[in-house]
N, C-alpha and C positions, 0 to 999 in steps of 0.2 A: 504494500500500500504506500503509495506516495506521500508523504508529509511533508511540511515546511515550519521550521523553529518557529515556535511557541511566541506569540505578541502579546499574549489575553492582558501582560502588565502594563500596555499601552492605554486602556481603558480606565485605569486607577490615574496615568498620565495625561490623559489627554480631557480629566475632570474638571480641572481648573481653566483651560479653556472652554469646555461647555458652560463653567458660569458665564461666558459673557452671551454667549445665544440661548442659555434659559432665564437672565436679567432682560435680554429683548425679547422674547418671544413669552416668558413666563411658564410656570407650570401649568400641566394640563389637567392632573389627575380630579383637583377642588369642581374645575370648574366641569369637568365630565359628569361627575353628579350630581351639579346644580341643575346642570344642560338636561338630565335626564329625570326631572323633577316632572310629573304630571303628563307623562307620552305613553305613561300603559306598557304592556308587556313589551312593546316591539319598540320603545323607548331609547331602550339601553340604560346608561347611567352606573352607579355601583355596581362592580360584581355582588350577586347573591349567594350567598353560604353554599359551597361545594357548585359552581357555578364560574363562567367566565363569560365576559360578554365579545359580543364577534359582531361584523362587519360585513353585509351578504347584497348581492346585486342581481336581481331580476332580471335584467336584459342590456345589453347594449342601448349606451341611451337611454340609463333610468337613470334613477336618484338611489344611490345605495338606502337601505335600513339596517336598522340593530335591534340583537334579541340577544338574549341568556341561551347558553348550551352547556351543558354537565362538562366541569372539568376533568382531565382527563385523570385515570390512576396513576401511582406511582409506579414505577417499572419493578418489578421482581429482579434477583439476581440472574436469573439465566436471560433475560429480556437482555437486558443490559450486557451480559457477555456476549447474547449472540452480535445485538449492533456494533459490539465494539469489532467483532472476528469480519464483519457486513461490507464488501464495500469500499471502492476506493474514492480518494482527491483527485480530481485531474483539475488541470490548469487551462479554460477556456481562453481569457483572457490574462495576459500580463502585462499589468502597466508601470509596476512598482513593488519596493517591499511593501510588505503588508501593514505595518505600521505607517507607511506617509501615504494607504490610499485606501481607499472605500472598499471594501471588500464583500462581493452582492454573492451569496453562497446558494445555488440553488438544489434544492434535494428531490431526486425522483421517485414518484410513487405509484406502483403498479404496471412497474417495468419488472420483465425476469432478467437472470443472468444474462439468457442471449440476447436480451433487446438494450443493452446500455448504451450501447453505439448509438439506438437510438434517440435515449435520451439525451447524450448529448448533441446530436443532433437539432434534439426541438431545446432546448437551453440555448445554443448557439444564435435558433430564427426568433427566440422569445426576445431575447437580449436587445438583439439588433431592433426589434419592435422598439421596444422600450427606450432605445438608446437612440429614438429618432425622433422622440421627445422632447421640446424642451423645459428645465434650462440641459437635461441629456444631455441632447447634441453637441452645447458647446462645451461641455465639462468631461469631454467621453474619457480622456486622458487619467481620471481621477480616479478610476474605477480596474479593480482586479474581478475576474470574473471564475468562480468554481463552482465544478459540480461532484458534486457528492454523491454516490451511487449507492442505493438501496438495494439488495436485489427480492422482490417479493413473488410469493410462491405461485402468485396467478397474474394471468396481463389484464391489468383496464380494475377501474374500482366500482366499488360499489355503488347501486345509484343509479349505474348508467347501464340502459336509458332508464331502468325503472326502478320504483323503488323497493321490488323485489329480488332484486339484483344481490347478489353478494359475494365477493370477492377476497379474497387471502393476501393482503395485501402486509411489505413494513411497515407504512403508518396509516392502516387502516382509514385513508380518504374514503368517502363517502356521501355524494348528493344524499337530498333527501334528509340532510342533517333537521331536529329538530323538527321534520314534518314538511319541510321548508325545499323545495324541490332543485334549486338554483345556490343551495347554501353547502360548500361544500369541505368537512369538518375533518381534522386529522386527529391525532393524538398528539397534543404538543409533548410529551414529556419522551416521546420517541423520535420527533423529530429534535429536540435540545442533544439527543443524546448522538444524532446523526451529523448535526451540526457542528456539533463541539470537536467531529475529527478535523474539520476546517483550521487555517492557524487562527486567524481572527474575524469571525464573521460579522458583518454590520449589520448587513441585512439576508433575512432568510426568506427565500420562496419557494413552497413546495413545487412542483408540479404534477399536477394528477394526470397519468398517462390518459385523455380522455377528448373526445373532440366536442363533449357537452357544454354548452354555457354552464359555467358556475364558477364562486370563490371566495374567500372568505378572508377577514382581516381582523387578526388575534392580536389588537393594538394595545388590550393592557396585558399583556405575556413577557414579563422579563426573563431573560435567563442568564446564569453564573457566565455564558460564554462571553456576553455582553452586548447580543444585537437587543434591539430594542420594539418586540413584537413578531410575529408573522403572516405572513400572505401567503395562501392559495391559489391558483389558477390551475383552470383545466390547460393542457397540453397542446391542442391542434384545433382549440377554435380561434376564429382569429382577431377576435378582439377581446382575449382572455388580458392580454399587455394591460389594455387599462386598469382590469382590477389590481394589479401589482405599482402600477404606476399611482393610481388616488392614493393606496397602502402609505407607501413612500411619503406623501404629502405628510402623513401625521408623523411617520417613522422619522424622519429626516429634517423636514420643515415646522416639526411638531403646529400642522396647522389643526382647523376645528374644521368640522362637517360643514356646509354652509346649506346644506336641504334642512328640511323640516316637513315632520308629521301633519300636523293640523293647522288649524288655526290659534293655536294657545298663546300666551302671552309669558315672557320671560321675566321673573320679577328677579335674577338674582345680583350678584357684586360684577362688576365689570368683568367680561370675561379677560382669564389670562393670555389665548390666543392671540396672534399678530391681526390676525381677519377674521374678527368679529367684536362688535362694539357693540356697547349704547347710546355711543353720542353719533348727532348727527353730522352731514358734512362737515356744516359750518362750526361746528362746536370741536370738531379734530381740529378744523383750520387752526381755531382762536388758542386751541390748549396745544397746538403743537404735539398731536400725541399721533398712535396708533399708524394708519399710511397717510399720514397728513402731508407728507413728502409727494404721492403722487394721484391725489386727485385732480380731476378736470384731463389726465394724460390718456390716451388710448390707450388700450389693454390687448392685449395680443387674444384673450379666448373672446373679442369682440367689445364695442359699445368703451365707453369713458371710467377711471373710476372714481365712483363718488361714495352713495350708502345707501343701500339699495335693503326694503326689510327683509328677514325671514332670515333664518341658519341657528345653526347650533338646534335644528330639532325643532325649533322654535317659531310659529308664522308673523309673530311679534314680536318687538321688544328690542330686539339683537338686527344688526344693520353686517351687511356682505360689503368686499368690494366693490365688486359686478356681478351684474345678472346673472353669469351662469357659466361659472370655472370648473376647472375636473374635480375639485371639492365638493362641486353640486349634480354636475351630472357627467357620469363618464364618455369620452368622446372626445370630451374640451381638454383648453389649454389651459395649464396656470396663468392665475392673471398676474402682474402685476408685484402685487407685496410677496404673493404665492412664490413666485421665482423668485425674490430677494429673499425669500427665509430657507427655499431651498439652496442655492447656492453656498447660502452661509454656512446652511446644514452638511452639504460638499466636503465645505473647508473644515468642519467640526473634526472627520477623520482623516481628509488629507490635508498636512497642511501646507501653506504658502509655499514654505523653505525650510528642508532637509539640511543638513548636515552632513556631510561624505567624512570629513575631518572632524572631530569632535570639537566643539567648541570649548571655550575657557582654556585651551591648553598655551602653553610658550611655544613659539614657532621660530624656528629660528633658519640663519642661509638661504636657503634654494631650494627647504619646503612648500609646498605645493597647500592652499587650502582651497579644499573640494566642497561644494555644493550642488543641491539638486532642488531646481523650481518647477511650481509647476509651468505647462505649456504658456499659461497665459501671462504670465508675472515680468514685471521689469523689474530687472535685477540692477544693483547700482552697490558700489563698492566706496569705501571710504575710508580714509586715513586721517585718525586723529580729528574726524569730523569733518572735515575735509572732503567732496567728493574725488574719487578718480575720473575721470568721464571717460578718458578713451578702453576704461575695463569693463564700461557699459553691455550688460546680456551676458558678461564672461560667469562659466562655469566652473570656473578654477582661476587661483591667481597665485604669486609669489611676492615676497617682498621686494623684487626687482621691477617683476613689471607692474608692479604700485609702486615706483618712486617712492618706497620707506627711506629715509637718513639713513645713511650707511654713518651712524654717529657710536654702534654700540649700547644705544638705549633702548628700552622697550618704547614703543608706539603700538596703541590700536586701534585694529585693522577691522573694520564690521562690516559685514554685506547684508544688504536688503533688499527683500522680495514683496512685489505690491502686486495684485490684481489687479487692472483699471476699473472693472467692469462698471458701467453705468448703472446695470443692472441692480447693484447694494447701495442703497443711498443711504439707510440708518448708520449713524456713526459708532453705534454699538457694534453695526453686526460686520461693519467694514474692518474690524480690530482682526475678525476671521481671517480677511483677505490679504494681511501683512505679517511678516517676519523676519526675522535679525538676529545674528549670528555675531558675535567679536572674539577676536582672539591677542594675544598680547605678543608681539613681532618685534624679534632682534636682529638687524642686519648690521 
């Protein structure tokens, strides 16, 4: 089985940057159960005692819903031994270590031994879906891609197409979850355990070997490995992408739903989400809060953004960006804020600027210091504060060709890496898009 050294301690590192994208963007967990105050079973809201809530979509071009579904058991020891003996990593995409980039681990289900080839097959066309997305498209560099193979005792899962269906499957997928025909439900505690052969996974997506509309989003599912939820999608329908792609919006962008149930009214505390308020245009404008940055701008999923009612579950009370983003109905583009909190989200596990050379060290002669930015980053080097300009974009430098004082003193040497993107305007979440390196140089 293929493996790559262990990152999971990246996660404990890379905490102290996520305060600054959960100081902009806020926590979600409060306001998920305000949000889910008064909307009935199919509400969502709190998990319920032995229960998990999940994320299910009707059709191409609806409005996702949420409901409670029995969480899953714990694994027995032989469960566990056989997944561990289960199953290899292969490496679809490589774009980096695993620590300086997004790492989307997808896990197949209802594939046997001899069909792996084909799972990664449909990984590879799922990807490319997804990955032609934006902000995707422009970020594709940011992203390592792995599939994790299951191998289960029968082809195709349960469900499909009926719900008398049933199938021998690794992680027991399953249409028909919950009575629910298009809701289609795993065992997380089988898939955590599938996952975890991965070095670092961010994000996990099952794939149910199946060409039925279905899929499901286990948004409050943490796990020890450190991704943050999971997504389902069937395998060979062809707009299974979107459901992994809305997923992502909360996983990454940690945004809020922006559909809603009824007609109800939202009495609760400001949401923490980036996109979803109470205050109206004008009152972002005056308080300078929320996307007060880009109202009145055109929105790439269509129409201006300003504050439009209805979200979070809610037909009242709570104001969207725009009419109708992939948060509200899948098919669409993120709008607008949506792209600036994913991006940020991007940069959360990859960041700006790597390190080849360890920083803080003494450098001394006709050493060499090594970095690594990402694709979009202007890089700019400096001495003693000092820019260089003609090391402008350079990936590596020495104390010569920075013109250090050949005087026998230390001077230092910092390099830094900026994203331009227009795309982040909050200054919180722009803190994601930079980074800097110094080291202390004797020539």
């Amino acid at each position: 089985m293929r493996r790559h050294a262990s990152h999971i301690s990246r996660k404990r590192l890379t905490a102290a940057v996520g305060v600054a994208l959960a100081a902009a963007l806020a926590a979600t967990a409060p306001v998920a159960a305000e949000q889910g105050r008064n909307t009935g079973s199919d509400g969502g809201g709190a998990e319920a005692a032995g229960h998990v809530e999940v994320e299910y979509f009707t059709g191409p071009g609806s409005h996702p819903r949420r409901t409670q579904v029995p969480a899953s058991s714990p694994l027995t020891g032989k469960e566990r031994s056989t997944i561990k003996e289960d199953g290899d990593v292969l490496p679809i995409v490589e774009a980096g270590a695993s620590d300086t980039k997004v790492d989307v681990v997808f896990i197949g289900d209802g594939y046997t031994a001899s069909q792996q080839e084909d799972f990664h097959a449909d990984v590879r066309t799922k990807w490319k879906e997804m990955a032609a997305v934006q902000p995707y498209a422009e970020y594709e560099d940011l992203f390592n891609v792995w599939a994790v193979d299951a191998h289960s005792q029968e082809s195709g899962v349960s469900g499909d197409p009926t719900s008398d269906v049933r199938k021998n499957t690794a992680l027991d997928s399953a249409f028909f979850c919950d009575g629910i025909e298009r809701l289609l439900c795993v065992d997380t505690n089988k898939v955590e355990a599938y996952a975890s052969k991965a070095a670092d996974p961010d994000l996990v997506i099952v794939l149910g070997n199946s060409a039925k509309y279905g899929g499901a989003g286990y948004n409050a599912v943490s796990s020890p490995s450190g991704y943050d939820g999971i997504g389902t999608a069937s395998s060979d329908h062809p707009d299974s992408d979107q459901v992994a792609v809305h997923e992502t919006g909360h996983s990454f962008g940690k945004l809020a739903d922006e559909y809603w149930y009824d007609e109800s009214t939202y009495t609760g505390p400001e949401p923490g989400e980036s996109n979803l308020t109470e205050l109206s245009a004008a009152e972002m404008a005056a308080q300078r809060t929320k996307w007060h940055r880009w109202l009145g701008q055109d929105s790439p999923d269509g129409g201006k953004v300003g504050a439009y009612e209805g979200g979070g579950y809610h037909g009242h009370g709570l104001n969207r960006p725009t009419e109708d983003s992939i948060m509200r109905t899948l098919g669409r583009e993120f709008n607008l804020p949506g792209r600036e909190a994913m991006i940020a989200g991007f940069h959360q596990h990859a960041p700006v600027l790597t390190g080849l050379t360890p920083a803080g060290r003494k450098i001394g002669g006709a050493e060499r210091m090594r970095v690594r930015a990402s694709a979009h980053a202007q890089v700019r080097w400096y001495v003693d504060g000092s820019e260089v300009r003609r090391a402008r974009g350079a990936s590596s430098a020495n104390s010569g060709s920075l013109g250090v004082p050949a005087d026998g003193r230390a001077h230092t040497v910092t390099v830094r890496a900026t994203d331009p993107s227009k795309a982040v305007r909050d200054p919180e979440l722009r803190k994601l898009l930079t980074g800097s390196l110094s080291w202390q140089v004797t020539r």
